[in-house]
Residue frames relative to the residue before (quaternion, step in Angstrom):
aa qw qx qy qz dx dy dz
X 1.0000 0.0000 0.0000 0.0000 0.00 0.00 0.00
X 0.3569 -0.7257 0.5882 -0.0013 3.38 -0.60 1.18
X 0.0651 0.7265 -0.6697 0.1396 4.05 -0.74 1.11
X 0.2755 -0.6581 0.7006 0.0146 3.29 -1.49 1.56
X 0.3684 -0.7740 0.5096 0.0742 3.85 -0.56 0.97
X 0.1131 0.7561 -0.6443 -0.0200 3.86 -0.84 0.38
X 0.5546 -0.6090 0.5045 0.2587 3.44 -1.11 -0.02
X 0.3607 0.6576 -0.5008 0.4320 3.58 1.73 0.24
X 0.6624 -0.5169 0.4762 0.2592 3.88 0.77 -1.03
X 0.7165 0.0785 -0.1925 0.6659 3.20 1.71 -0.04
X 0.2621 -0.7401 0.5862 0.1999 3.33 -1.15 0.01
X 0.7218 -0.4890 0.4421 0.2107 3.23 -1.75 0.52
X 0.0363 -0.8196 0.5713 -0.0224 3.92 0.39 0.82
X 0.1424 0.5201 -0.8297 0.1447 4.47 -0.99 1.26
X 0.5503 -0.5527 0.5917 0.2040 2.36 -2.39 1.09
X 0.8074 -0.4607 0.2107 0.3024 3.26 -1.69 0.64
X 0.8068 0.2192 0.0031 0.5487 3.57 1.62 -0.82
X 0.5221 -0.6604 0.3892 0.3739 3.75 -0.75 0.29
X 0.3008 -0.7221 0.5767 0.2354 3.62 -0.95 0.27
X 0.3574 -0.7570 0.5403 0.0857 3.62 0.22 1.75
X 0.1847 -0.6392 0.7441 0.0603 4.00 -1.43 0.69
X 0.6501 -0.4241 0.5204 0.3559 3.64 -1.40 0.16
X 0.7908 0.0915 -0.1889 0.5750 4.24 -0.98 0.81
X 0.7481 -0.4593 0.3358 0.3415 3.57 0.61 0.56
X 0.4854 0.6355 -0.4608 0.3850 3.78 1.11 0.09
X 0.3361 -0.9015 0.2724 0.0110 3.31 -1.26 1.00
X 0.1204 0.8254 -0.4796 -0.2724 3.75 0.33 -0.52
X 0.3046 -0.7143 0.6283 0.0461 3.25 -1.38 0.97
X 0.0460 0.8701 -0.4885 -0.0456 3.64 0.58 0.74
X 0.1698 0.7756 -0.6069 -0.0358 3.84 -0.54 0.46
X 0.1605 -0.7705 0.5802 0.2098 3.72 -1.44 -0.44
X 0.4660 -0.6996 0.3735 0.3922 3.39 -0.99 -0.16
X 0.0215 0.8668 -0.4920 -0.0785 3.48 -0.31 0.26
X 0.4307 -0.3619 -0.8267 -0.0034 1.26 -1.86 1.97
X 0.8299 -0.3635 0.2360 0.3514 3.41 -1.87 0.89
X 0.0466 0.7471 -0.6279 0.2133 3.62 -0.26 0.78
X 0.2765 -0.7693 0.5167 0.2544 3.34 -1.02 0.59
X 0.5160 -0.7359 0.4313 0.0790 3.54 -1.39 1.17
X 0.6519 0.5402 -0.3607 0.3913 3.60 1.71 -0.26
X 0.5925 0.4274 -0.5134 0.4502 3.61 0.65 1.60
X 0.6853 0.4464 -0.3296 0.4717 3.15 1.42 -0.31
X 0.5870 -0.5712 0.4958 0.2887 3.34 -1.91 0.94
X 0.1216 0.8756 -0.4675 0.0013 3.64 -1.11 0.84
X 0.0687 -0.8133 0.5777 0.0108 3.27 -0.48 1.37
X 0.4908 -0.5465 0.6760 -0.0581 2.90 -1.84 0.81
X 0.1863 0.8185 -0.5344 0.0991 3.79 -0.18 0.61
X 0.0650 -0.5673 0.8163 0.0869 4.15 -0.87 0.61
X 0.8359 -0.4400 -0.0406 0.3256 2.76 -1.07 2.08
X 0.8826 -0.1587 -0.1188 0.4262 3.49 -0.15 -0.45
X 0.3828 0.7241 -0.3667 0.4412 3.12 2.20 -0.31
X 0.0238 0.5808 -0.7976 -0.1609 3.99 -1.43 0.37
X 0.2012 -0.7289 0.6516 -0.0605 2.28 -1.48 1.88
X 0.5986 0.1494 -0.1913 0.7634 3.99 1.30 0.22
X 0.0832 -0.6329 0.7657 -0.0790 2.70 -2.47 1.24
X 0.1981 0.8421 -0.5011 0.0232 3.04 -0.63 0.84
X 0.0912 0.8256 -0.5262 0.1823 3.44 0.02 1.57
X 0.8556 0.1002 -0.0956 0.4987 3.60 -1.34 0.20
X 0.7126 -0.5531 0.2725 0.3346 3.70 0.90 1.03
X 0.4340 0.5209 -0.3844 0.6266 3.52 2.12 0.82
X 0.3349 -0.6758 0.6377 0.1563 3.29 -1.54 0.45
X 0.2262 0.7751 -0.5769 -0.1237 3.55 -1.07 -0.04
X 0.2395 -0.7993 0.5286 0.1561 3.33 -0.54 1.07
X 0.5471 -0.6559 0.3795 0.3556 3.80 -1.32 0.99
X 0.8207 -0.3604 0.2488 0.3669 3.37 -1.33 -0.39
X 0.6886 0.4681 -0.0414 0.5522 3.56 0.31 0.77
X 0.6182 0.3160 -0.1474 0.7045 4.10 0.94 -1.52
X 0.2420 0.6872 -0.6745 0.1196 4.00 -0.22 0.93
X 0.7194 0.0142 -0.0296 0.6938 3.74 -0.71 0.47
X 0.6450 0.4324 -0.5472 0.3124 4.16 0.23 0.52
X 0.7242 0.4505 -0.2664 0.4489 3.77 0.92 -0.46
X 0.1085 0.7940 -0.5786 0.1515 3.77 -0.50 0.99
């Protein structure tokens, strides 16, 4: 299990491995811990330097490419 620290008091909590789909589609499941809700906070999502998900002021935008794939 992989954790990404902040100074807010919780941290970012993905399991140790990816959960593979048929043609290469992924899920990336993660939470916050402890459980804290996420619909004020800005969240990005990045494959290496690309952001491929945004998710600010309760809008999404998804990068070039992750249309209808990032949720």
């Amino acid at each position: 299990m992989a954790t990404g620290g902040t100074d807010k008091g919780f941290k970012l909590v993905t399991p140790d491995h990816v959960v593979e789909y048929n043609e290469g589609d992924v899920t990336l499941r993660c939470h916050l811990s402890p459980e804290t809700s996420a619909v004020a906070m800005e969240i990005r999502w990045f494959r290496e330097t690309d952001c491929i998900y945004l998710y600010k002021n309760g809008h999404v935008i998804e990068g070039r490419g992750y249309s209808m794939r990032a949720e």
